[in-house]
Each structure stands twice: as structure tokens, then as C-alpha cells.
C-alpha positions as CSV (number, residue, x, y, z in Angstrom):
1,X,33.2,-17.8,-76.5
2,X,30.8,-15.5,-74.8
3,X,31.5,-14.0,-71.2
4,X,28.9,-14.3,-68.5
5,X,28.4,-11.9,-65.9
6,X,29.5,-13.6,-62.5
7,X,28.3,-12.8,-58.8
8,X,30.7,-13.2,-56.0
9,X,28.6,-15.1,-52.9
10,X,30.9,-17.4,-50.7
11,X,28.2,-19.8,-49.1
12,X,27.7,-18.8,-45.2
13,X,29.0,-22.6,-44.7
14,X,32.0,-21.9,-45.5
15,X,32.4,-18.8,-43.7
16,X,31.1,-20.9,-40.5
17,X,33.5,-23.4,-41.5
18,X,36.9,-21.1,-41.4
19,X,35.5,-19.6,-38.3
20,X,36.0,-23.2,-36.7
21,X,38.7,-23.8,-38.2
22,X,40.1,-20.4,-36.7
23,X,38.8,-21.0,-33.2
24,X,40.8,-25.2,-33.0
25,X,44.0,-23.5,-34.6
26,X,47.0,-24.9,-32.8
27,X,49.6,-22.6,-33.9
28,X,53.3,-23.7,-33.7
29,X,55.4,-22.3,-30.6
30,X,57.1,-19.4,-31.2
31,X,59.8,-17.5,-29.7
32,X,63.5,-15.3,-30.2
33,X,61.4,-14.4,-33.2
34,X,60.5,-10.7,-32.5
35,X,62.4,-9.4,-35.8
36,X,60.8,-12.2,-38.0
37,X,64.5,-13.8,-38.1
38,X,62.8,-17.4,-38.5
39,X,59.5,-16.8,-40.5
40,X,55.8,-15.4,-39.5
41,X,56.3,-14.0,-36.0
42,X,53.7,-15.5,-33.9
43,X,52.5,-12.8,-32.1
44,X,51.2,-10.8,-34.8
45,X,50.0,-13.9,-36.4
46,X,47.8,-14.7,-33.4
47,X,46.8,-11.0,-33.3
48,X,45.8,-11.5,-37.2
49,X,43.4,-14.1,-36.6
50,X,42.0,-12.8,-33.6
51,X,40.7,-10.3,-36.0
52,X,39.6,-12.5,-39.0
53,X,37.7,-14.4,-35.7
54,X,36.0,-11.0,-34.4
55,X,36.8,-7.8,-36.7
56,X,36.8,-8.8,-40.7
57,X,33.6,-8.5,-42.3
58,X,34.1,-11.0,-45.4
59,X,30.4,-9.9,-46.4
60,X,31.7,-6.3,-46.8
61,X,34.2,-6.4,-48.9
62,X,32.6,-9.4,-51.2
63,X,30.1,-6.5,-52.0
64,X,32.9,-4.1,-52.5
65,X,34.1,-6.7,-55.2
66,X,30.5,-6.7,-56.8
67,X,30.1,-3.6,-56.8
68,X,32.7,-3.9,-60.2
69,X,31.1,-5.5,-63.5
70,X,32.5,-9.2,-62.7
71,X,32.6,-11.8,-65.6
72,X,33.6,-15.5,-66.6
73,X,34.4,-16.8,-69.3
74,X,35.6,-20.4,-70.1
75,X,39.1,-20.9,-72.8
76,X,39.4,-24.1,-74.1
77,X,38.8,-25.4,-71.0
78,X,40.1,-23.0,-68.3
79,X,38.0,-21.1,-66.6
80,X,39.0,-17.7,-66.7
81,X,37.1,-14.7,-64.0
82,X,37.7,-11.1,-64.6
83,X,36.5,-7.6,-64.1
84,X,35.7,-5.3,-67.4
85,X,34.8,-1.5,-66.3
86,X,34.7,-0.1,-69.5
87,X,36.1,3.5,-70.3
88,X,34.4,6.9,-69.7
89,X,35.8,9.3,-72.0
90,X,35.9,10.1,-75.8
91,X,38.5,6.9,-77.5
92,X,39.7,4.6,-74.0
93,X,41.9,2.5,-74.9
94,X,41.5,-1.0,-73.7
95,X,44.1,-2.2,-71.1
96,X,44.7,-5.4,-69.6
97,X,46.1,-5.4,-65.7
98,X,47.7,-9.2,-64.3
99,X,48.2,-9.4,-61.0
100,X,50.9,-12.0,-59.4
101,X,51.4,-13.9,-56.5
102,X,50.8,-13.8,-53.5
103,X,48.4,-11.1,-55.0
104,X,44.8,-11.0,-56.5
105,X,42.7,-9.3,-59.0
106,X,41.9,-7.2,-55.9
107,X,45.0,-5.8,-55.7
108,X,44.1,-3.6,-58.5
109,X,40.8,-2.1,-57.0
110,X,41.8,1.3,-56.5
111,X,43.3,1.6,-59.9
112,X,39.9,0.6,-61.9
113,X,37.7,3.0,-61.3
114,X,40.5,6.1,-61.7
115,X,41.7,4.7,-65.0
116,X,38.4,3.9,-66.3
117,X,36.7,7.0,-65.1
118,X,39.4,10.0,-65.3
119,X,37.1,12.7,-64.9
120,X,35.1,11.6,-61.6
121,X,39.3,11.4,-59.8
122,X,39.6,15.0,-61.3
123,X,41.8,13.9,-64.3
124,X,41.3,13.9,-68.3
125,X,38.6,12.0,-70.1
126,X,40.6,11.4,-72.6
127,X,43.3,10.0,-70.6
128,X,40.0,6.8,-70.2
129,X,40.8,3.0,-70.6
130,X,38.4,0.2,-70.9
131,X,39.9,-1.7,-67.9
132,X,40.4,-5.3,-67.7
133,X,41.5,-7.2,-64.8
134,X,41.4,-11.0,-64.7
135,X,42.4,-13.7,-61.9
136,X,45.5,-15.4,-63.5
137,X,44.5,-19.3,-64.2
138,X,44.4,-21.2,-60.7
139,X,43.8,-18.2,-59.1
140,X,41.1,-16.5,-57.0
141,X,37.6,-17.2,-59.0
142,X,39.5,-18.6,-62.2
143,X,38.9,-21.8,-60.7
144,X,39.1,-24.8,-60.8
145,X,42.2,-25.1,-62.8
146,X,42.4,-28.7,-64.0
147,X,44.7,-27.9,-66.8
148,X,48.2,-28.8,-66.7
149,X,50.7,-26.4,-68.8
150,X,49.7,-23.1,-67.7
151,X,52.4,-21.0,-67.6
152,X,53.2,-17.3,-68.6
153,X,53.6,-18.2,-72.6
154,X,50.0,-20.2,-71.9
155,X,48.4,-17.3,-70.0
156,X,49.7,-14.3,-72.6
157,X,47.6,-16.7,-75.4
158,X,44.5,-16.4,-73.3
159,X,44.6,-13.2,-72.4
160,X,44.5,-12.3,-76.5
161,X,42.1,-14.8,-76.7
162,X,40.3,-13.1,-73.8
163,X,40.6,-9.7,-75.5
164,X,40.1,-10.3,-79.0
165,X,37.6,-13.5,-79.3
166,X,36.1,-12.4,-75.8
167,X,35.6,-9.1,-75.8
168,X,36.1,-7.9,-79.2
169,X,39.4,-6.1,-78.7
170,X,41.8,-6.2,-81.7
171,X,44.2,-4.6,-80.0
172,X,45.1,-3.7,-76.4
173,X,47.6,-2.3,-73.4
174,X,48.6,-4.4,-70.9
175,X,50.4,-3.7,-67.6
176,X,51.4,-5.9,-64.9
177,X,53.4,-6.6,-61.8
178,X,55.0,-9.8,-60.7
179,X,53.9,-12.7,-62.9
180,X,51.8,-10.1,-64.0
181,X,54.7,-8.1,-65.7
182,X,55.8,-11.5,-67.0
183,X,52.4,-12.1,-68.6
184,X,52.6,-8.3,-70.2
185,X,56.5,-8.9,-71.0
186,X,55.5,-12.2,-73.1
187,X,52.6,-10.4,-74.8
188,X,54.7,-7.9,-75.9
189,X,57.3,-10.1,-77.0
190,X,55.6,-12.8,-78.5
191,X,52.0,-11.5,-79.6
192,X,53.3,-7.9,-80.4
193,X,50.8,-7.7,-83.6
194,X,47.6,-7.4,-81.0
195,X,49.6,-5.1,-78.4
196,X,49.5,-1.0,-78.1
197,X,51.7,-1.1,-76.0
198,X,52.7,-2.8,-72.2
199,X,53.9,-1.5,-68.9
200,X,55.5,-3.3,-66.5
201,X,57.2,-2.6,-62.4
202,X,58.8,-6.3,-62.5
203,X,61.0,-6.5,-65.3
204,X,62.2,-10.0,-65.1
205,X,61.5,-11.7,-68.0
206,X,64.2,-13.8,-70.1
207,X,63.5,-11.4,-73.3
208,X,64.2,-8.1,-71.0
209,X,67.3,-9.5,-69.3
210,X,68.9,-11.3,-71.7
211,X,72.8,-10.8,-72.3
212,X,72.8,-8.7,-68.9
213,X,76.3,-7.8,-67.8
214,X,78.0,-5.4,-65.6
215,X,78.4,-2.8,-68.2
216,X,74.6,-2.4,-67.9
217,X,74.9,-0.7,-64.6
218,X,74.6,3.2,-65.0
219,X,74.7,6.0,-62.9
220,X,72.4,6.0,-59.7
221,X,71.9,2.1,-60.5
222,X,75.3,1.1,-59.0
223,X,73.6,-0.7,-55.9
224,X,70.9,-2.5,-57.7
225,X,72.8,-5.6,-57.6
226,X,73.5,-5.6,-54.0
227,X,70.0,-4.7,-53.3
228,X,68.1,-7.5,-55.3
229,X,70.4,-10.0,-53.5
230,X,69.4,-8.7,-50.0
231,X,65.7,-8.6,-51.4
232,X,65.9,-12.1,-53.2
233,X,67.0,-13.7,-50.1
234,X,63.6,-13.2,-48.2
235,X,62.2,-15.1,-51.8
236,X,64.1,-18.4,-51.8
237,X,62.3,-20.3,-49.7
238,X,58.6,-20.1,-51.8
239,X,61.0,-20.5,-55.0
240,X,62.5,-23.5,-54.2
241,X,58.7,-25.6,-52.8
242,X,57.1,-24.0,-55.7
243,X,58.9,-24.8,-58.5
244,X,59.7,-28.3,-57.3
245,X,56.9,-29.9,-55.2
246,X,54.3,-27.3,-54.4
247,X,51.7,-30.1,-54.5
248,X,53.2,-31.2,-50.9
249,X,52.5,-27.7,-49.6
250,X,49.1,-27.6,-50.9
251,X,48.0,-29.8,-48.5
252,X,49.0,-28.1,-45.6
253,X,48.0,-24.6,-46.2
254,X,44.8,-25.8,-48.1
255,X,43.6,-27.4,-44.8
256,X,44.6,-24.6,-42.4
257,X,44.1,-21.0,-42.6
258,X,46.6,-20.3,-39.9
259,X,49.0,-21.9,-42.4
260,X,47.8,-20.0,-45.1
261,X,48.0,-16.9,-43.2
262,X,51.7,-17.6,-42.4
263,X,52.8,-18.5,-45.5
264,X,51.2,-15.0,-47.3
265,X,51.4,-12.3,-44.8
266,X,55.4,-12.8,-44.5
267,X,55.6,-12.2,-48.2
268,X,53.5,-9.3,-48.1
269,X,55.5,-8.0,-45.1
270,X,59.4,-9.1,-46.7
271,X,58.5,-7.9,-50.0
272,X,56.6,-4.7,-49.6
273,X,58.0,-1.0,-48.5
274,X,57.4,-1.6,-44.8
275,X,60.6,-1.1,-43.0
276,X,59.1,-4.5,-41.3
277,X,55.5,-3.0,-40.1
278,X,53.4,-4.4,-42.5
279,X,50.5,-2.5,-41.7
280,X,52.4,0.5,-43.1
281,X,51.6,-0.9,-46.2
282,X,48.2,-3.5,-45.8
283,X,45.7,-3.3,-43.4
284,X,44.7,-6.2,-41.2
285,X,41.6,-6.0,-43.7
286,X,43.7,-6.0,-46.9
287,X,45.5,-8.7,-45.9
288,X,42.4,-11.0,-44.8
289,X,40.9,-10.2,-47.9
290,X,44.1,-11.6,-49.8
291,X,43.9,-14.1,-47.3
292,X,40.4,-15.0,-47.8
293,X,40.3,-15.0,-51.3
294,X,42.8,-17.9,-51.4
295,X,40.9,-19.2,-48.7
296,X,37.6,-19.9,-49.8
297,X,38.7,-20.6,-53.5
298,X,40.7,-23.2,-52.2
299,X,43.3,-21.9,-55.0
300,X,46.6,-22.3,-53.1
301,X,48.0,-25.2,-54.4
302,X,46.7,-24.2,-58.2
303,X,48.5,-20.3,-57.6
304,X,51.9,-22.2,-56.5
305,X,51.8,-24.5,-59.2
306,X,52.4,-21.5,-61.8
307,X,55.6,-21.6,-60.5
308,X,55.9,-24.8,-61.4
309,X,54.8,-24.6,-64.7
310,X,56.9,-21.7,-65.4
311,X,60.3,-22.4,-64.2
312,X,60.4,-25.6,-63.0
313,X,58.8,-28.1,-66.2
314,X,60.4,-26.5,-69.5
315,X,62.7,-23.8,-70.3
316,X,61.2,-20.2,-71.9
317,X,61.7,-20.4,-76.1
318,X,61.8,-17.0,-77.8
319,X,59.0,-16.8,-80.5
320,X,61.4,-14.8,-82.9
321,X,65.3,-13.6,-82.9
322,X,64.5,-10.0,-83.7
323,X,65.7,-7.5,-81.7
324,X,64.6,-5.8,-80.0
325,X,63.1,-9.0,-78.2
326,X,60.1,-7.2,-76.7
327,X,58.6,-5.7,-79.8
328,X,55.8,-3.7,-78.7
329,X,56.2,-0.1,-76.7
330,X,57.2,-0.7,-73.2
331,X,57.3,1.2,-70.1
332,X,58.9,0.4,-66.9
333,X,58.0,2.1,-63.5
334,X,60.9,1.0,-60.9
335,X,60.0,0.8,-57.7
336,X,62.6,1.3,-54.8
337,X,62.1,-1.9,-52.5
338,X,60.9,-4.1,-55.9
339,X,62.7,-7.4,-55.9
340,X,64.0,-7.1,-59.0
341,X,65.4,-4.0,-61.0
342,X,66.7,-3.8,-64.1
343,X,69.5,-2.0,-65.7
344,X,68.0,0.7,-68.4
345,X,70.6,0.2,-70.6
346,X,69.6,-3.5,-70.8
347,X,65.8,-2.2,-71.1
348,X,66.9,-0.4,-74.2
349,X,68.8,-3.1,-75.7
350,X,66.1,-5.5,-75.1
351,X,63.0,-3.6,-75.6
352,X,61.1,-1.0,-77.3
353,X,61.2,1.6,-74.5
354,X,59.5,4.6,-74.6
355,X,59.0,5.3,-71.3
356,X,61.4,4.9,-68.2
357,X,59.9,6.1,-64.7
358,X,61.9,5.9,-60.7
359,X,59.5,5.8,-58.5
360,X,60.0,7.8,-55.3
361,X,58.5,4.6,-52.8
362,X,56.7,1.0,-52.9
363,X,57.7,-2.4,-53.1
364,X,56.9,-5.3,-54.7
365,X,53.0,-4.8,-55.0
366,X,53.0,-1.2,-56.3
367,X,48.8,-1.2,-57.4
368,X,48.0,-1.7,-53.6
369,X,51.2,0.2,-51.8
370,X,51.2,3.3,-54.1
371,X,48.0,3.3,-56.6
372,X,48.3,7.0,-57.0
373,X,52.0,7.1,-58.8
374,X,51.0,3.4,-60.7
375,X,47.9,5.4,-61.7
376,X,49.8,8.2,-63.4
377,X,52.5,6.5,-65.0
378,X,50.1,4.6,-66.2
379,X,49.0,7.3,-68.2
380,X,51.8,8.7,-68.6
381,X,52.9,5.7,-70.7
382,X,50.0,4.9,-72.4
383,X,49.4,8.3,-73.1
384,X,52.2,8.1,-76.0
385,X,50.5,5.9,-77.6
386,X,47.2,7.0,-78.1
């Protein structure tokens, strides 16, 4: 298995092709709808593409993405993209970072270069990783996915794969949000042996929540409940389609980029710490970049599938009974408006923690809403470890 090096160059065709796609839209009426009460509101959405039509510079930021060591590899099979900036400093520590959905690699872009490079962001050299950060399978340039099966247990085994057979790392960090922190969560529960350590700011894997109970709940966490309810709410649409039939919306938002816009931005919007003014949080370009990258990888339907795969074919099997489940050294960063929060006395029970962090804002997609905490608890975590 021998990673090649991988340049990023959408074809202008394509690009001419969304632009007509863009300018024969025929968006859905829309109306009563100023609050987002019944999905995407339409004004902004119009005012979105109006922008991806005249503003967005694809070009530009598809340099900004090579301007980062890009790689692919192939795993029995799947093709697997990823970005390895290795470490400036005297021992970095190799380190894994997983995105979710509906994120990308590029979520993590300003976390790279200040984790690999310590001393040019006026931090530690020795504080250096060798960063890794992949597209999860189906995702982005880990495409096409033609491989049925590949969910969270699936992805962990490739990523030591990746990192061992790949790129000759024995042993390695991970951290991730989102299916991301599921990925970590599994490595450090079922391939503990090749892990340093993970750290995660979506703790809601089976092996971290398991035996959960109201006699978890500790001081200053007494509203966590309530709040994941009101925050799961604005999630149970996506759930339901894709973990039952996400093949049927594949279609649709494969073959429009209005629809794809829809469907993404009001995640990005319900799920991040916006107060409801998503460009508090994401840029018209950072979302159009998101946007785009689905786009022209035409990895929708493969990215909703995971859900499929993970939660809707077969039920999660522990590897081992031990406890605590999650065997490796784990951190947790929790972030205020996160979807899910979990208890620390259930963190204890269930994991190795050694580091606990509440984070003062962000949401859901903490590498892109607040890269400078993520960045230093980060360190801080991994820095007990080395």
C-alpha cells in the first residue's frame, strides 16, 4: 500500500456546468418562513446562490486546499484521500483528525498548519504533531465508494491500516467530531493497542454512553438533557432519510445544487453556535466551499449512506467486556450548543479520561467555529501523553 500524492483540479466543465445549473434553478415557493420554522428559508437561499453565480471563486480556494501535502491511497478497495503535514518540532506525535457530516476534511484547515507547526503560531515546538486528516469513505475526494459495509467499526480499521501500513505509524492520536468522534471513540475502544491516546467534542458512541442514567447528571450538567432534546429536534429529519432510504434523496440533491445547498446550509445553521445568523459562524465562502466539495464529487448520496451503514443495517458489537470500554486515554472538549453532551460521571465510568475540558462557545463543528480553543485542548490533552 503506497500513498500517492494527489492534486485537487475540478475540470472547468464542471464548473461551467453548476453555473448552468445555478442560473435554470427553479427554487420552491417560499413564504411565513422568516424564522426558518419550515426548513431553508428562501430568501437567504436565493441570496446564497446569487453568490456562488457571481462572488465564489472555486479556483481560489482549490489552491488553498493544495497548497497542503494532499495524498490517496487505495484500502482493499476504497479509495481513501487525505492530507499528511508532518510535524515541525523535536518528537510530533502523529495524530489523526475525522471530520463528520455535513463536514469535510476542510473543516479542519485552520487547525493543520498550528498543530503541525507550533512555533510559526507563536506556540511550543514540542507541543508538534504529524497531522493527518482524511475524507471519511464516500466523502469529498475519497471517492468513488463502491463498497458496501462501511461504517464507523469499518472506517476505525482503515484508519490503522492507513496509519500503520500507509504511513508507517505504529502508534497514533486521534481526534474527531461528529462521526469523526465516533471513528476516534471506536479506535480507542476497539484498536486501543495502536492508540496514544483520542480526543473527542461528540461523545456519542455506544461504549461512552452505555448504562447512562440520571444519577450521571452532576453539578452545572443539570440541563443537559433538556438541551440535547431541543438541539436533537432540528436533527431528526436527516436521521430518519438517512438511515432508512438515503438512496431516494441521492437523486434529488445529486442533480441540483439548489437542493444540495438547502439540505446542508440548514444544518450548518441549526447545529452551529449562531443564534440563527449563520454567517456568525460560516461565511457565504465557507459554506460554498462545503457546498462545492459535495458538489463536484458528486459524494452526497455515498456521505448519507454512512448513516445507513452505521445505524440503520446492523447493531454496534463491543470487541471486548473490559471496562473501562474505551481503553485508550481519552479527552473530551464539550462544547455549549454540541448536540450531544455527556454526563462526566458516565465518561469516567466508561472511559479512560484524563482530560475533561467546558468549552466557553461553538456548536456542533468546533474545528471551523472555534479552531483556536480546539487547537489548545488539543494540546492540552495530548500533551499528557507525550
Amino acid at each position: 500500500m503506497r500513498p500517492e500524492a494527489f492534486h485537487i483540479e475540478i475540470p472547468g466543465a464542471a464548473l461551467g456546468a453548476l453555473r448552468e445549473r445555478l442560473s435554470h434553478r427553479r427554487a420552491a415557493a417560499d413564504f411565513a418562513n422568516d424564522d426558518w420554522g419550515y426548513g431553508t428559508n428562501g430568501a437567504y437561499l436565493n441570496e446564497l446562490v446569487e453568490y456562488w453565480l457571481d462572488g465564489y471563486d472555486w479556483r481560489k480556494h482549490e489552491a488553498a486546499m493544495n497548497s497542503y501535502p494532499n495524498q490517496r491511497v487505495s484500502i482493499e478497495g476504497i479509495p481513501i484521500h487525505f492530507i499528511h503535514q508532518p510535524g515541525v518540532g523535536p518528537d510530533p506525535m502523529p495524530l489523526i483528525l475525522t471530520h463528520g457530516w455535513p463536514w469535510t476534511f476542510w473543516d479542519y484547515e485552520k487547525l493543520i498548519r498550528p498543530l503541525a507547526d507550533p512555533a510559526a503560531f507563536g506556540g511550543d515546538p514540542a507541543d508538534a504533531f504529524d497531522v493527518v486528516v482524511p475524507s471519511l469513505p464516500g466523502f469529498g475526494f475519497s471517492s468513488p465508494l463502491e463498497t458496501p459495509g462501511v461504517n464507523w467499526v469499518r472506517t476505525a480499521e482503515l484508519w490503522v491500516r492507513l496509519m500503520r501500513d500507509g504511513l508507517g505509524y505504529d502508534r497514533f492520536a486521534a481526534q474527531g467530531g461528529d462521526w469523526g468522534g465516533i471513528v476516534a471513540t471506536e479506535l480507542g475502544h476497539r484498536f486501543a493497542e495502536h492508540v496514544i491516546g483520542i480526543h473527542t467534542t461528540l461523545p456519542g458512541h455506544a461504549a461512552l454512553v452505555a448504562g447512562l442514567s440520571a444519577a450521571d447528571v452532576g453539578p452545572g450538567e443539570e440541563s443537559w438533557a433538556e438541551d440535547q432534546a431541543r438541539r436533537m429536534r432540528t436533527a431528526t429529519s436527516h436521521m430518519a432519510v438517512h438511515t432508512t432510504d438515503p438512496q431516494t434523496l441521492a437523486y434529488a440533491l445529486n442533480d441540483s445544487p439548489l437542493g444540495l445547498a438547502a439540505w446542508i446550509v440548514e444544518r450548518r445553521r441549526a447545529w452551529s453556535d449562531c443564534d440563527g445568523d449563520v454567517e456568525r459562524r460560516f461565511s457565504k465562502d465557507d459554506l460554498l466551499t462545503t457546498i462545492s466539495l459535495y458538489w463536484f464529487t458528486e459524494t452526497i448520496g455515498t456521505s448519507m449512506r454512512f448513516y445507513k451503514e452505521c445505524l440503520g443495517m446492523q447493531p454496534w458489537r463491543p470487541a471486548h467486556a473490559r471496562m473501562p470500554a474505551v481503553e485508550a486515554p481519552t479527552g473530551i472538549a464539550v462544547f455549549p450548543e454540541e448536540l450531544i453532551k455527556l454526563p462526566r460521571k458516565a465518561a469516567e465510568r466508561n472511559a479512560n479520561l484524563i482530560h475533561w475540558s467546558l468549552m466557553q462557545a461553538g456548536g456542533h463543528f468546533a474545528p471551523a467555529e472555534e479552531p483556536d480553543a480546539l487547537i489548545e485542548d488539543v494540546r492540552a490533552c495530548f500533551g499528557k501523553l507525550r
